[in-house]
DRENPA-3360 file (N, C-alpha, C; in nm, 2 decimals, always signed):
BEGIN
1 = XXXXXXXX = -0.21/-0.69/-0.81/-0.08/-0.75/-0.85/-0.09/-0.80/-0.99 ~ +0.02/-0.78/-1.06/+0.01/-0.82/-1.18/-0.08/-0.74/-1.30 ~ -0.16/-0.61/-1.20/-0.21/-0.55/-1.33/-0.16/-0.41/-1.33 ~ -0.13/-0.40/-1.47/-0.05/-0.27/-1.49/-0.14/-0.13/-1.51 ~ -0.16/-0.02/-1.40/-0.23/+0.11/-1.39/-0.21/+0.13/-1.57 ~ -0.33/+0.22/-1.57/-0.35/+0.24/-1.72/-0.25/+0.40/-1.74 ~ -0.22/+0.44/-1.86/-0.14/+0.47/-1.93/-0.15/+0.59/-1.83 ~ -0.33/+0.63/-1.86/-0.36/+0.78/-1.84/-0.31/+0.82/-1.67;
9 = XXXXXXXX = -0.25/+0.72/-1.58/-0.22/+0.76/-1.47/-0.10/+0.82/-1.47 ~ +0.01/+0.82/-1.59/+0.10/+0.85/-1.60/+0.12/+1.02/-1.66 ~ -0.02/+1.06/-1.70/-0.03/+1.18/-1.79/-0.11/+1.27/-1.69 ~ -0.14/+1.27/-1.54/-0.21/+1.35/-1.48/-0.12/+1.43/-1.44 ~ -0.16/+1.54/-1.42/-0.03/+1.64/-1.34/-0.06/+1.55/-1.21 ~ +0.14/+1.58/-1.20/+0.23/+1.50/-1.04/+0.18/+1.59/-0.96 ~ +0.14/+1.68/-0.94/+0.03/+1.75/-0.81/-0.03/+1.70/-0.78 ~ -0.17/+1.64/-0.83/-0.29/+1.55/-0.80/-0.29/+1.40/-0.78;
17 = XXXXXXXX = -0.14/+1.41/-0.80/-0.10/+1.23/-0.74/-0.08/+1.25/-0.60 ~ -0.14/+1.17/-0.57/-0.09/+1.09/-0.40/-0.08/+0.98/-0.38 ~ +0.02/+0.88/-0.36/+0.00/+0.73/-0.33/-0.04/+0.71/-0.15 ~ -0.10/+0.60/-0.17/-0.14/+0.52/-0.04/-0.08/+0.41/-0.02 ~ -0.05/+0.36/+0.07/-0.02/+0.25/+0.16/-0.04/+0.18/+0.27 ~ -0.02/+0.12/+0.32/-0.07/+0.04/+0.42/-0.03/-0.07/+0.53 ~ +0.01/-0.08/+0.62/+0.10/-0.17/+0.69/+0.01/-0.33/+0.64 ~ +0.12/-0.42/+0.60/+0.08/-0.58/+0.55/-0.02/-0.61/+0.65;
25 = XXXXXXXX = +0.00/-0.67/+0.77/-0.06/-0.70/+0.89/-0.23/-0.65/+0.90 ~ -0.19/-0.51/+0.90/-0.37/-0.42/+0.89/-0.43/-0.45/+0.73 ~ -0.33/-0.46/+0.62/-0.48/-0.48/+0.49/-0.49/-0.63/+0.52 ~ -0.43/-0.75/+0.58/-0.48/-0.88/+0.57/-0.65/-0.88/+0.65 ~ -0.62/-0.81/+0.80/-0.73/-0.81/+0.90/-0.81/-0.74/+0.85 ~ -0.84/-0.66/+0.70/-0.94/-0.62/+0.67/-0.96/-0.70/+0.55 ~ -0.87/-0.79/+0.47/-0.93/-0.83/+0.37/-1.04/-1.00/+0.46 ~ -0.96/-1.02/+0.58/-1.00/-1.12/+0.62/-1.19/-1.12/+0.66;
33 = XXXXXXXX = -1.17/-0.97/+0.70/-1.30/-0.96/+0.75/-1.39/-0.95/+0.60 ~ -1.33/-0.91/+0.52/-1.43/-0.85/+0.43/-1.48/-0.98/+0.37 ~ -1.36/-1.08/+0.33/-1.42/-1.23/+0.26/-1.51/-1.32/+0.37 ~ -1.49/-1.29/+0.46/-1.60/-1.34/+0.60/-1.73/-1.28/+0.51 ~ -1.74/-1.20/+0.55/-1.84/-1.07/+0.55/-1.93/-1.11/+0.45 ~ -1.86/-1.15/+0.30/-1.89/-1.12/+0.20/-1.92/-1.32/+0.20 ~ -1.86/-1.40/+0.25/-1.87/-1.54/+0.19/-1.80/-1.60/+0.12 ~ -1.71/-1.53/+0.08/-1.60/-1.59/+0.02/-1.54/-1.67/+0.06;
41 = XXXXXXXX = -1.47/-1.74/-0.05/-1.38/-1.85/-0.01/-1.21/-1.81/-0.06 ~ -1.22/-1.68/-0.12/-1.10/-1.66/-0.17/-0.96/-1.63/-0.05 ~ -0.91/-1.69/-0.03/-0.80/-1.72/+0.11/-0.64/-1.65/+0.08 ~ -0.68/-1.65/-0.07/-0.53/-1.56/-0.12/-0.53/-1.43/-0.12 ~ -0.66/-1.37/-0.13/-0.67/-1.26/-0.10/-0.66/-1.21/+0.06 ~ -0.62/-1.25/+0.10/-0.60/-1.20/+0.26/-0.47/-1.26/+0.29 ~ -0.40/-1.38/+0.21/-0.29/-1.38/+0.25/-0.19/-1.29/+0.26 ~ -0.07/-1.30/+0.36/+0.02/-1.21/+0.42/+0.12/-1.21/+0.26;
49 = XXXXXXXX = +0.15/-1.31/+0.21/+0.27/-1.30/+0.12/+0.18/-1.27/-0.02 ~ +0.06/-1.28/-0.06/+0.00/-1.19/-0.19/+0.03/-1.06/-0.13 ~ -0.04/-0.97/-0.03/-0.05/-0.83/+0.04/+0.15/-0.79/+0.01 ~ +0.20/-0.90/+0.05/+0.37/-0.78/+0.05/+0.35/-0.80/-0.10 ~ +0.31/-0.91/-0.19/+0.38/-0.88/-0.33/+0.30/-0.73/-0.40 ~ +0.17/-0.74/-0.33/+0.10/-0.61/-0.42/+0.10/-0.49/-0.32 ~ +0.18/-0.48/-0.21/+0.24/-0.36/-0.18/+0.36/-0.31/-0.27 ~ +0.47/-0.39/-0.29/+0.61/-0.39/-0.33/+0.51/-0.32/-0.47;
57 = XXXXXXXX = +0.45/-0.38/-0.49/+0.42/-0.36/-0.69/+0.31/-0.18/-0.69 ~ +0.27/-0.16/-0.54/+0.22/-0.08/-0.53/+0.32/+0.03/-0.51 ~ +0.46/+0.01/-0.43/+0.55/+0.10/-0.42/+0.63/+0.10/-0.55 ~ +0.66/+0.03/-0.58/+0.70/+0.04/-0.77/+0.61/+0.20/-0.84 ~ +0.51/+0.13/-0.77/+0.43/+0.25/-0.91/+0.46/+0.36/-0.83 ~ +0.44/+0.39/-0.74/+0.46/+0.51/-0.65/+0.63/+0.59/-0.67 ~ +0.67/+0.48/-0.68/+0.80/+0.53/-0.73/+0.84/+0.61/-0.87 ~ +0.79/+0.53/-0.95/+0.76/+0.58/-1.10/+0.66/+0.65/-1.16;
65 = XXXXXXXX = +0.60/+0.74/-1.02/+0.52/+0.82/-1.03/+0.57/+0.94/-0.99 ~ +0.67/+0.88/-0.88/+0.73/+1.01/-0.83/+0.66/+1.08/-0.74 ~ +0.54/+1.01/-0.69/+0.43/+1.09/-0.60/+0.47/+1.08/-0.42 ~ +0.43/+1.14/-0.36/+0.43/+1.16/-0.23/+0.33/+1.04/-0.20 ~ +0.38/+0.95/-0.12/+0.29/+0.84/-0.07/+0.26/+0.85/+0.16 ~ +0.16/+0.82/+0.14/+0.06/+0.88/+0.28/+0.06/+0.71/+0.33 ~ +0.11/+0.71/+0.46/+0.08/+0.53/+0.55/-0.07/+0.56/+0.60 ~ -0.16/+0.49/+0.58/-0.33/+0.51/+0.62/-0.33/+0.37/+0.72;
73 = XXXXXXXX = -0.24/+0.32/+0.77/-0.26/+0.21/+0.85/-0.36/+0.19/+0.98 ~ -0.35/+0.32/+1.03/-0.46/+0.35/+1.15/-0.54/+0.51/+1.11 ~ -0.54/+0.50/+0.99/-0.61/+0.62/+0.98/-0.77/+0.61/+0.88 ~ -0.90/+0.70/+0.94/-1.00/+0.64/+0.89/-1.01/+0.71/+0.76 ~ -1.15/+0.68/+0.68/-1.18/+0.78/+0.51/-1.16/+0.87/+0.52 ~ -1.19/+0.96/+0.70/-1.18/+1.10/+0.65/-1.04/+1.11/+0.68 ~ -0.97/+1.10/+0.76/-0.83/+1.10/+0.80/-0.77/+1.12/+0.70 ~ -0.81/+1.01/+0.60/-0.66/+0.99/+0.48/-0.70/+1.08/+0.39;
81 = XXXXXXXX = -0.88/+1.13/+0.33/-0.96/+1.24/+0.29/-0.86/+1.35/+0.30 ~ -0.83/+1.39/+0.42/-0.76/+1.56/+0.49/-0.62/+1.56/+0.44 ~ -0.58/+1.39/+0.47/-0.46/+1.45/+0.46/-0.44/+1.49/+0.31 ~ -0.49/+1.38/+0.19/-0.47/+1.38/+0.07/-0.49/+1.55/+0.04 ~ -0.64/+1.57/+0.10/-0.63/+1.72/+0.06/-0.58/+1.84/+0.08 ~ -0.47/+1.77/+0.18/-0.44/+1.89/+0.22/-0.22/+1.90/+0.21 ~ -0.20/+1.76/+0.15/-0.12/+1.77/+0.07/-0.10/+1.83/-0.05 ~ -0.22/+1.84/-0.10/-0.24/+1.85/-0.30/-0.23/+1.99/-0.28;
89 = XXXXXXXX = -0.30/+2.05/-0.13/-0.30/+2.19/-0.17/-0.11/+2.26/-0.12 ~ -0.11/+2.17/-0.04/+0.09/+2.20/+0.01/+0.14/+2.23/-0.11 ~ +0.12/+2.12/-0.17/+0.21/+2.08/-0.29/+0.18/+2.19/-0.43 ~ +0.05/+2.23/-0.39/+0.00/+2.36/-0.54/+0.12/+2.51/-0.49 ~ +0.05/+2.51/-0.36/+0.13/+2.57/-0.33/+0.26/+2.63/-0.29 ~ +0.34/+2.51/-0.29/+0.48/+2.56/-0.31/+0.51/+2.59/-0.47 ~ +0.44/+2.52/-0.54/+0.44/+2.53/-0.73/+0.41/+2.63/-0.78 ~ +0.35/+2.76/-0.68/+0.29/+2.86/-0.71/+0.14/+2.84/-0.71;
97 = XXXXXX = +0.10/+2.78/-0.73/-0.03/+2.79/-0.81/-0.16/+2.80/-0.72 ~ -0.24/+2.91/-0.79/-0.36/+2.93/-0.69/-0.44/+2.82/-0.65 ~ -0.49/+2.79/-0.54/-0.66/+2.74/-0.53/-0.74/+2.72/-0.66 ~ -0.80/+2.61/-0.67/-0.94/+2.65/-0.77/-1.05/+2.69/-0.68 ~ -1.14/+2.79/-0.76/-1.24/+2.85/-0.69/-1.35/+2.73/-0.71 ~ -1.45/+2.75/-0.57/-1.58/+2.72/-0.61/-1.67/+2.77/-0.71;
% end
């Protein structure tokens, strides 16, 4: 919240963007565990009203990115993994554009 993605995120080809997001409720119960976890005492980072302001600011950029954004709320690394990759190739592919080879 409050930091502005760097320039170069605006100059990648809109193919290899994907935005993420996240239901409020599920990033608090993981930030909660993680400052447990970790010993923290930081309490704003798990609060419910920081999480909407840096979603909203996360859908902002997603907007002005113009990217296809994926809800990961109950989905695990690899889950959101597949889908991302398997959007980017959707999306090559209606653009025309081949596969990169191995």
């Amino acid at each position: 919240k409050g930091i502005e993605p760097p320039a170069e995120l605006y100059e990648i080809d809109p193919l290899k963007v994907v935005g993420l997001t996240i239901e409020a409720g599920r990033l608090a119960e993981i930030r909660e565990q993680r400052v447990r976890r970790l010993g923290g005492n930081n309490r704003q980072y798990a609060k419910l009203v920081e999480i909407y302001d840096e979603l909203e600011a996360a859908e902002a950029v997603h907007r002005r990115l113009g990217c296809p954004v994926i809800e990961i709320s109950e989905l695990s690394i690899e889950e959101t993994a597949a889908r991302v990759i398997r959007l980017i190739e959707q999306r090559r592919a209606e653009a025309g554009i081949a596969a990169p080879t191995a």
